[in-house]
N, C-alpha and C positions, 0 to 999 in steps of 0.2 A: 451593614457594610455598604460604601456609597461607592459606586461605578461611574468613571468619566462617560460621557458620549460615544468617545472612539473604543473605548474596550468593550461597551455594549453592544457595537456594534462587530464585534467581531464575532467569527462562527468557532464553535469550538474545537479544540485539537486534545484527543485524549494521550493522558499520561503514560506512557511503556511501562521501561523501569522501572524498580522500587528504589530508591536508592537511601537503605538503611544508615544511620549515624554508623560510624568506624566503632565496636566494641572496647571498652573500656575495661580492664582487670579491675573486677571489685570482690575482695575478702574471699579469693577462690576458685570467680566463678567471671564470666564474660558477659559483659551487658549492655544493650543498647540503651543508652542512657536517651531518653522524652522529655521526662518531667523529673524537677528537684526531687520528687520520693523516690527515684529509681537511684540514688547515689547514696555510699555507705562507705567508710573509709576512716584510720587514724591514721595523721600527719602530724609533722611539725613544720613551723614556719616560722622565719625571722624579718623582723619589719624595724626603723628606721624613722626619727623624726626628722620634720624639714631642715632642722639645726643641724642635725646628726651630732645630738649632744648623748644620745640617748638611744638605748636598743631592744627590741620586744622578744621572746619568742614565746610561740605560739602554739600550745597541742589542742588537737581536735580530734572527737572521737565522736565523730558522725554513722548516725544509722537510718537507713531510709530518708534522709536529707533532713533528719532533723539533729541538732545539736546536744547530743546527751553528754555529754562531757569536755571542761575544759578546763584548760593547767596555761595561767599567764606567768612569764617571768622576765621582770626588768629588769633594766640596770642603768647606771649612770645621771639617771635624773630622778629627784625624788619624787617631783610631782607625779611621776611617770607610775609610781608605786600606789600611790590613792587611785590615779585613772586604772589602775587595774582590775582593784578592790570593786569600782563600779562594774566593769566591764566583765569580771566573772558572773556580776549576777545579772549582768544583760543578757550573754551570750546564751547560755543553757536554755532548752527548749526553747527557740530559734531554729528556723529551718536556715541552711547555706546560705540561700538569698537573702533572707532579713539582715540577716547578722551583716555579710556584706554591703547591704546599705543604712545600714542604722553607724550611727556615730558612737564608735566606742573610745569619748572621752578624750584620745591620746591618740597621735600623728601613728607613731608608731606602732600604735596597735589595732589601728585599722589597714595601716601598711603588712601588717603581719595576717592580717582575715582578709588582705586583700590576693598577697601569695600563697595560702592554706586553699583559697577558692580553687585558683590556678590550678594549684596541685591536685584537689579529691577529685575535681570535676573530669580533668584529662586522665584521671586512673593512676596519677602518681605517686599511691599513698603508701605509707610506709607496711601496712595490711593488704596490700593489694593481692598478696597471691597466698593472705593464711585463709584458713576456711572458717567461715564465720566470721572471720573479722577478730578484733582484740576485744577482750571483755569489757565493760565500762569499768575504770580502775586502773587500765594500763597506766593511763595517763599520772594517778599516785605512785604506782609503784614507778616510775623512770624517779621518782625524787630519790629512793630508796632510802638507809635506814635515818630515823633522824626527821624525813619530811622536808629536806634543804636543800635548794638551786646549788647545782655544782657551781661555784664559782672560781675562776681564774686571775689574780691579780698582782700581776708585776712593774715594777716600778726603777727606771735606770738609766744613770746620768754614765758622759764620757770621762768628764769626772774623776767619777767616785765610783762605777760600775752599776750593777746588778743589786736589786733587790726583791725577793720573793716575798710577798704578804701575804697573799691566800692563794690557798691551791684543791683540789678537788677534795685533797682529804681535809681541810679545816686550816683553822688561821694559823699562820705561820709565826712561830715564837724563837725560830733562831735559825741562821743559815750555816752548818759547813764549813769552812775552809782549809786547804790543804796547805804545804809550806810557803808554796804560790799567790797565797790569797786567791786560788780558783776554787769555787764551789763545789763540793763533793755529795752533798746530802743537805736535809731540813728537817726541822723539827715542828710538830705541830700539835694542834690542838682542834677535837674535832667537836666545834660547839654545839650542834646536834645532841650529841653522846652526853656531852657535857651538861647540859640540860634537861636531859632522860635523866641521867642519873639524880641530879637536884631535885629533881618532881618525886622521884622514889624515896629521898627521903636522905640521901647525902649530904652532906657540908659540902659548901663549895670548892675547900679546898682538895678535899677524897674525891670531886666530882673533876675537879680538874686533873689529878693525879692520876685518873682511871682512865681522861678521856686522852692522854699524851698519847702519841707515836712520832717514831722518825721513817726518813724515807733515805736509801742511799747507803753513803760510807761515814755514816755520824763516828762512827768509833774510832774512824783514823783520823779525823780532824785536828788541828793543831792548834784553834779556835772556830770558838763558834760566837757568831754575833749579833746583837738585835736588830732585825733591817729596820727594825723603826726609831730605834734611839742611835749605832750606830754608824 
């Protein structure tokens, strides 16, 4: 440690106070967080490339500041999909700070490890007040059955209206309509399902037939149409 002239020469003045860091809720319990090993936390975070073609998010399932677990899911840009595949096997066993400054490949998914920090570090995590924290796995089971990013995708001109294509329960194979031509219900297919069933030993078309559902007033429909063909 190098001292100017003038601070050396000054006489000493002792400290009062303690003035501890503000406690932070981590998995229960209250903690003056010092050092990276004193933080513990599962979050989620959404991050953003500079294009904003393209959107991350982010689970983290931090213990003692190191990175036991991590669940990436993109959308919208493909590349965006390989940067992840890297960056799952960066992330894990990484303490908060590395990961935060290592380059994980993709705008947006350093944008999303850069709001996750935000988040565990000020206690904002989504375990903040269970005890112990979330088991390492939480972060699998949010896929739930199937292992598949809930995905949301709609598509709709002034036009011609409304188009549903995928929705949390799986791809969309017909929409509803009432005497109106107002949507009433969807018809879907939950490719998860539909792919479990295949690996067990299904044809594809008893795999497709199993993995069907509607959502809604399919039965009162007056048609039903394919948002992709018309």
């Amino acid at each position: 440690m190098i001292y100017t002239k003038e601070v050396e020469m000054m006489c000493p003045v002792a400290k009062g106070a303690k003035h501890e860091p503000a406690p932070i809720p981590e998995e229960g319990k209250w903690v003056h967080a010092k050092q990276i090993g004193d933080i513990s936390g599962f979050t989620h975070g959404i991050g953003w490339c500079a294009p904003q073609q393209g959107a991350c998010k982010l689970s983290l399932n931090v213990k003692n500041g190191v990175i036991e677990e991590a669940l990436i899911e993109t959308i919208g840009c493909s590349g965006m999909t390989h940067s992840a595949a890297m960056a799952a096997e960066i992330l894990q066993g990484k303490t908060i700070l590395e990961a935060l400054n290592t380059d994980l490949v993709c705008d947006a998914i350093n944008t999303a490890m850069r709001e996750l920090f935000l988040q565990i570090v000020y206690g904002r995590s989504q375990s903040a007040f269970s005890d112990d924290g979330l088991a390492v796995g939480a972060g699998l089971e949010d896929l739930g059955k199937g292992l598949r990013s809930q995905v949301g995708t709609m598509y709709a001109t002034k036009e011609k209206g409304v188009r549903y294509l995928e929705m949390a329960e799986g791809y969309v194979t017909g929409i509803a309509l009432d005497e109106n031509d107002e949507v009433i219900g969807y018809q879907f297919v939950s490719l998860g399902k539909m792919t479990d069933f295949i690996k067990k030993g299904d044809s594809p078309t008893d795999a497709w037939e199993k993995a069907k559902g509607q959502y809604g007033r399919v039965a009162d429909a007056v048609k039903i149409i394919d948002p992709r063909k018309e």
